[in-house]
VEXZA-196798 format. One record per atom (N, C-alpha, C): chain; atom name; residue in one letter; x, y, z; residue number from 1. Coordinates in pm, whole numbers, plus 50000, padded with zeros to 5 digits. Layout:
// VEXZA-196798
lolum, padren, vexnu, xx, yy, zz, guvo
A, CA, A, X, Y, Z, NUM;
...
//
This chain:
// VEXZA-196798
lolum, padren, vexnu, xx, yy, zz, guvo
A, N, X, 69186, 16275, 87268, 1;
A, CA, X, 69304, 16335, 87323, 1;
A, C, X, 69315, 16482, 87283, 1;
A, N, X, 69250, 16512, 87184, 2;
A, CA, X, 69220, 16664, 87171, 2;
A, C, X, 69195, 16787, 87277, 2;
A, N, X, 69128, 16717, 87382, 3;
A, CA, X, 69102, 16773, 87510, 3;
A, C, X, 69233, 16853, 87580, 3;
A, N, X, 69343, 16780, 87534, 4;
A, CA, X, 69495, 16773, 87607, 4;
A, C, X, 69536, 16919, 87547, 4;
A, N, X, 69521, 16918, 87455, 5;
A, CA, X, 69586, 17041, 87383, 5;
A, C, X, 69761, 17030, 87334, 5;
A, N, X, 69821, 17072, 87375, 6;
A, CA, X, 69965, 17045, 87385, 6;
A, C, X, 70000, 16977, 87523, 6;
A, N, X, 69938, 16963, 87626, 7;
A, CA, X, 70006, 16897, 87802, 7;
A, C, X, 69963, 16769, 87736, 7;
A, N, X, 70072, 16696, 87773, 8;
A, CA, X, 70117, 16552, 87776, 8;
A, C, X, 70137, 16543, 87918, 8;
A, N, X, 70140, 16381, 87960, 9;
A, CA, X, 70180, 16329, 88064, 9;
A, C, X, 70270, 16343, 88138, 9;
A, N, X, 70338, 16366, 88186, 10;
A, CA, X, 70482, 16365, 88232, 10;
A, C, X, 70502, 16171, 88316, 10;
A, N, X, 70457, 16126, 88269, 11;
A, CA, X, 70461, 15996, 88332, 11;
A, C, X, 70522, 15912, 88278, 11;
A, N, X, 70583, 15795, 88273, 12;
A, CA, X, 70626, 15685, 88181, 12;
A, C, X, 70528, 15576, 88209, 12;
A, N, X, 70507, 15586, 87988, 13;
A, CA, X, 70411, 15459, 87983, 13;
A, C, X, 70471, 15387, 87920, 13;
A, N, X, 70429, 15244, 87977, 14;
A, CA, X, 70430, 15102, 87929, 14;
A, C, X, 70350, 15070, 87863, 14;
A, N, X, 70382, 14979, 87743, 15;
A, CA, X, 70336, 14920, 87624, 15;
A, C, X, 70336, 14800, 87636, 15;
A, N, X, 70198, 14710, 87633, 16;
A, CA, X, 70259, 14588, 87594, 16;
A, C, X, 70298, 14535, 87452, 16;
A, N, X, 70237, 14588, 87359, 17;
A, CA, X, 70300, 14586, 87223, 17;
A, C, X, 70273, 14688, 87118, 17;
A, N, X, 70319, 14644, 86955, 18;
A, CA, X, 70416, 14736, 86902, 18;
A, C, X, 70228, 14850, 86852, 18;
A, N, X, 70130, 14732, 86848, 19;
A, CA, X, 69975, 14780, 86831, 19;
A, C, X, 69947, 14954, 86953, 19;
A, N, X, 69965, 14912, 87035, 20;
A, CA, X, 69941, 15018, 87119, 20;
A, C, X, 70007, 15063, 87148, 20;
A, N, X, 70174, 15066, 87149, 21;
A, CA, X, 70195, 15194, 87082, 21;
A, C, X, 70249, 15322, 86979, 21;
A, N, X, 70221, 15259, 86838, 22;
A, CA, X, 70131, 15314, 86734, 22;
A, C, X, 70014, 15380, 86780, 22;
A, N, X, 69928, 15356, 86862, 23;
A, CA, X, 69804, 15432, 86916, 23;
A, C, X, 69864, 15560, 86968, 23;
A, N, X, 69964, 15496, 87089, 24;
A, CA, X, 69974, 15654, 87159, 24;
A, C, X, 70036, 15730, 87066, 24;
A, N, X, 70082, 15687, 86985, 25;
A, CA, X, 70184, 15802, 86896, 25;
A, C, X, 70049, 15875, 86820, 25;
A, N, X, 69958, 15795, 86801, 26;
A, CA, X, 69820, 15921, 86677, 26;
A, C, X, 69851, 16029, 86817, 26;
A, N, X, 69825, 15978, 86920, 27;
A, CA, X, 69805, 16038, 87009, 27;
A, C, X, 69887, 16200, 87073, 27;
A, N, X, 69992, 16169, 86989, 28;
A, CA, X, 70140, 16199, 87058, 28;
A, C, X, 70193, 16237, 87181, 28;
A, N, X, 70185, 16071, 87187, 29;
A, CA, X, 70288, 16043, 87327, 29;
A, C, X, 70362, 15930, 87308, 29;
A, N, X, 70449, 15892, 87357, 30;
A, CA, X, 70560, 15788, 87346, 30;
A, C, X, 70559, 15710, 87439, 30;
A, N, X, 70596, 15617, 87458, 31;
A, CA, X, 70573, 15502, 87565, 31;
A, C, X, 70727, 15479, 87606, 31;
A, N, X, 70764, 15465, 87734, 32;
A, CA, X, 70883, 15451, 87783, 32;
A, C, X, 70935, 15326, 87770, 32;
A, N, X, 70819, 15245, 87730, 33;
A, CA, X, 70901, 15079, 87736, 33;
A, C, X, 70764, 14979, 87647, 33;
A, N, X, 70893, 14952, 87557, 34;
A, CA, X, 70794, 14878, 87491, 34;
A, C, X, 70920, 14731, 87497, 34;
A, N, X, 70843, 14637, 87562, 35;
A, CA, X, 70921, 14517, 87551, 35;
A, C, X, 70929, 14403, 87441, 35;
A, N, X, 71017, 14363, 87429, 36;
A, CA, X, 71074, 14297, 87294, 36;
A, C, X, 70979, 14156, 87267, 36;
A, N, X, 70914, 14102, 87396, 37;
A, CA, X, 70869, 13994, 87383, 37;
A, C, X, 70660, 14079, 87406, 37;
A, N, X, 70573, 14047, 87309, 38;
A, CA, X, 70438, 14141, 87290, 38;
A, C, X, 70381, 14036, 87434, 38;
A, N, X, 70397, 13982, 87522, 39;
A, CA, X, 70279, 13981, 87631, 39;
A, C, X, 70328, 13975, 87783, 39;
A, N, X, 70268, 14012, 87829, 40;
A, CA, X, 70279, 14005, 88024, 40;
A, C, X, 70408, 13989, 88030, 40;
A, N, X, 70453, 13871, 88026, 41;
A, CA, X, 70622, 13828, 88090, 41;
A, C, X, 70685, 13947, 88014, 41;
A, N, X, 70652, 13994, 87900, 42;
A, CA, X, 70777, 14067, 87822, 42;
A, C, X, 70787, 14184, 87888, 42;
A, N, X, 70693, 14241, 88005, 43;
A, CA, X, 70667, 14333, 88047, 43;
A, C, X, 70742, 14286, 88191, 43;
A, N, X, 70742, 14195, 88226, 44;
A, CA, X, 70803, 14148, 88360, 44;
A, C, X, 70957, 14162, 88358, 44;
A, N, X, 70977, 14097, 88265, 45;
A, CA, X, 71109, 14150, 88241, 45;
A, C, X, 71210, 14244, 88161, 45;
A, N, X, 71091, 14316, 88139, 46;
A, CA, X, 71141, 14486, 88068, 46;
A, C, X, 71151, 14573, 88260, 46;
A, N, X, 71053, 14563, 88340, 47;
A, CA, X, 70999, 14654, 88428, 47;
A, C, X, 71152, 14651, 88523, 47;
A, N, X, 71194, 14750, 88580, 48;
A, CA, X, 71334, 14773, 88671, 48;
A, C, X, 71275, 14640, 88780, 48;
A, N, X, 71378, 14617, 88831, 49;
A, CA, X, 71368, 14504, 88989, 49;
A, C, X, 71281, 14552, 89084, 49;
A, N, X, 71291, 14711, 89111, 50;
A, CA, X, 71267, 14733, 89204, 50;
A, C, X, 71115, 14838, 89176, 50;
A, N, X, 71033, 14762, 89224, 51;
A, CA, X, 70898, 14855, 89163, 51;
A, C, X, 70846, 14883, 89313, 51;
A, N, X, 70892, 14902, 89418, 52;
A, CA, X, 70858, 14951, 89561, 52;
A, C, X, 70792, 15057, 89548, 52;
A, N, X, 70659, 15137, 89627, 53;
A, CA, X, 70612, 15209, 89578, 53;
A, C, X, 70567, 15252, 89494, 53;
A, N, X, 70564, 15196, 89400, 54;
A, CA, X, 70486, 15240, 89237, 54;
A, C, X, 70354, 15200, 89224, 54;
A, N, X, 70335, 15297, 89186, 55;
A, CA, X, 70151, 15276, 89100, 55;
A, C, X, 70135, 15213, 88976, 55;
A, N, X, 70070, 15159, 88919, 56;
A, CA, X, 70043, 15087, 88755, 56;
A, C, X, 69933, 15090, 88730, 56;
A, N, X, 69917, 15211, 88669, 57;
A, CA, X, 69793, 15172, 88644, 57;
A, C, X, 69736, 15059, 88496, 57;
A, N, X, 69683, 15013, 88467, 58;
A, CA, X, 69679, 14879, 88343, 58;
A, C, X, 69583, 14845, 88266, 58;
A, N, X, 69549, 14942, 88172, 59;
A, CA, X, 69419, 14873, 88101, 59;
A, C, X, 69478, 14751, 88048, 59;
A, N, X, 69357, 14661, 88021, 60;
A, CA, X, 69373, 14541, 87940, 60;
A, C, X, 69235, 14487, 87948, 60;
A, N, X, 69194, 14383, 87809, 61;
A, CA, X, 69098, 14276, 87796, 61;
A, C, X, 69053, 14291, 87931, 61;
A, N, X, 68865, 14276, 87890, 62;
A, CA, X, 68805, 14230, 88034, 62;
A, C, X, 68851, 14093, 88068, 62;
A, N, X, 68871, 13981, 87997, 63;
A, CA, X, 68943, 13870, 88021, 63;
A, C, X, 69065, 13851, 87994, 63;
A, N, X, 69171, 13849, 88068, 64;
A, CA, X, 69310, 13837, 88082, 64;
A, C, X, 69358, 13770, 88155, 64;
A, N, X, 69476, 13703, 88166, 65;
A, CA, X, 69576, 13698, 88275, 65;
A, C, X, 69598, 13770, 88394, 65;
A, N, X, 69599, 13704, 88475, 66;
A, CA, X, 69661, 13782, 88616, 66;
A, C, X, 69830, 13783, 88627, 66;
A, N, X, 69886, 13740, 88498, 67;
A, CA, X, 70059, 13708, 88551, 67;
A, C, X, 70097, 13856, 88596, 67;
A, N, X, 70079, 13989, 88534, 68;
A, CA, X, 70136, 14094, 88614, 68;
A, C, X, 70115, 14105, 88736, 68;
A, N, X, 69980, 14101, 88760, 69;
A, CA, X, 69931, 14162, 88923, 69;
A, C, X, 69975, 14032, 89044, 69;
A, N, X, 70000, 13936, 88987, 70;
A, CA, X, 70021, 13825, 89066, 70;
A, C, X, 70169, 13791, 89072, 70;
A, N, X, 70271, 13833, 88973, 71;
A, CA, X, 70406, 13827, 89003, 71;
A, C, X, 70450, 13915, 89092, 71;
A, N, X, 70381, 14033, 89135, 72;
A, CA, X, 70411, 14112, 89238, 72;
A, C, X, 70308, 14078, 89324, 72;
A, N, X, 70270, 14001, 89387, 73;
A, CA, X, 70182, 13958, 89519, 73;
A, C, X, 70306, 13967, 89652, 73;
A, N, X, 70229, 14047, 89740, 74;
A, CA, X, 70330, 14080, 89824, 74;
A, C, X, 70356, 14222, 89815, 74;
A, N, X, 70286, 14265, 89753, 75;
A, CA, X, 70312, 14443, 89750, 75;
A, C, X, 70364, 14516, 89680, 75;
A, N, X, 70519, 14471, 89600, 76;
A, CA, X, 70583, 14574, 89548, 76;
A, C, X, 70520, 14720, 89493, 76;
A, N, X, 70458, 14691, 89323, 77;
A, CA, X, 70374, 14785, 89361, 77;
A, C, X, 70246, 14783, 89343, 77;
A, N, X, 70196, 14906, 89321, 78;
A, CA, X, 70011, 14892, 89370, 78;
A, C, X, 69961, 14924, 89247, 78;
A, N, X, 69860, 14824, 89208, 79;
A, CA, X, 69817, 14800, 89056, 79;
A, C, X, 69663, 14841, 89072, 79;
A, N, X, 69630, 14899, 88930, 80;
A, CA, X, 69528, 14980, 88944, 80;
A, C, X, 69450, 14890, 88799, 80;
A, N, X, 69406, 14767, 88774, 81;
A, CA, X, 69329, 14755, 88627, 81;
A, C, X, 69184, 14792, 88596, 81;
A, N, X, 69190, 14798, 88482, 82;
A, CA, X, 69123, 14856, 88391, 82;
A, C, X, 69063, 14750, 88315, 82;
A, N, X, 68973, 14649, 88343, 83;
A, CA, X, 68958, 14565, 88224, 83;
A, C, X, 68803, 14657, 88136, 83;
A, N, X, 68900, 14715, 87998, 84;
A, CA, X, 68769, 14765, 87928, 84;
A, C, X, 68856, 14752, 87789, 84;
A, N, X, 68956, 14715, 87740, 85;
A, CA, X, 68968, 14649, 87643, 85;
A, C, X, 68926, 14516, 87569, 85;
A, N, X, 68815, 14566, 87428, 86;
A, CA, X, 68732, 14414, 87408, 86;
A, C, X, 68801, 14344, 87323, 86;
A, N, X, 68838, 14255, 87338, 87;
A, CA, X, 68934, 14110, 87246, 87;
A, C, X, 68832, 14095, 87165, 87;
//
């Protein structure tokens, strides 16, 4: 993240737990939502109702769950994963 210099994101990131983000903070950046419960659902029901148009992008485990990308089947919004996190 050295590359960054001082420009940060202007984006809001999601956390799925309290592990990552501690990361972004070495990092310094802050995560807009870190949900109370550490997996998928806690993120389902941290995320606003209305995710119309939105992008996500999502690293996680090459082996995971599909509950995010599949509770929005039907479009809401458009999910971008990343499986390159190794469990």
């Amino acid at each position: 993240m050295d590359r960054m210099g001082e420009r940060r994101p202007a984006i809001p990131i999601a956390v799925v737990g309290s592990a990552t983000a501690a990361k972004l903070s070495e990092w310094g950046l802050t995560p807009s939502l870190v949900p109370k419960e550490f997996r998928a659902e806690g993120l389902l029901t941290a995320f606003p109702d209305n995710l119309v148009g939105t992008r996500i992008v999502f690293p996680r485990a090459e082996v995971a769950r599909e509950v995010l990308p599949r509770s929005y089947a039907g479009g809401a919004p458009r999910w971008t994963l990343l499986p390159f996190i190794e469990q």
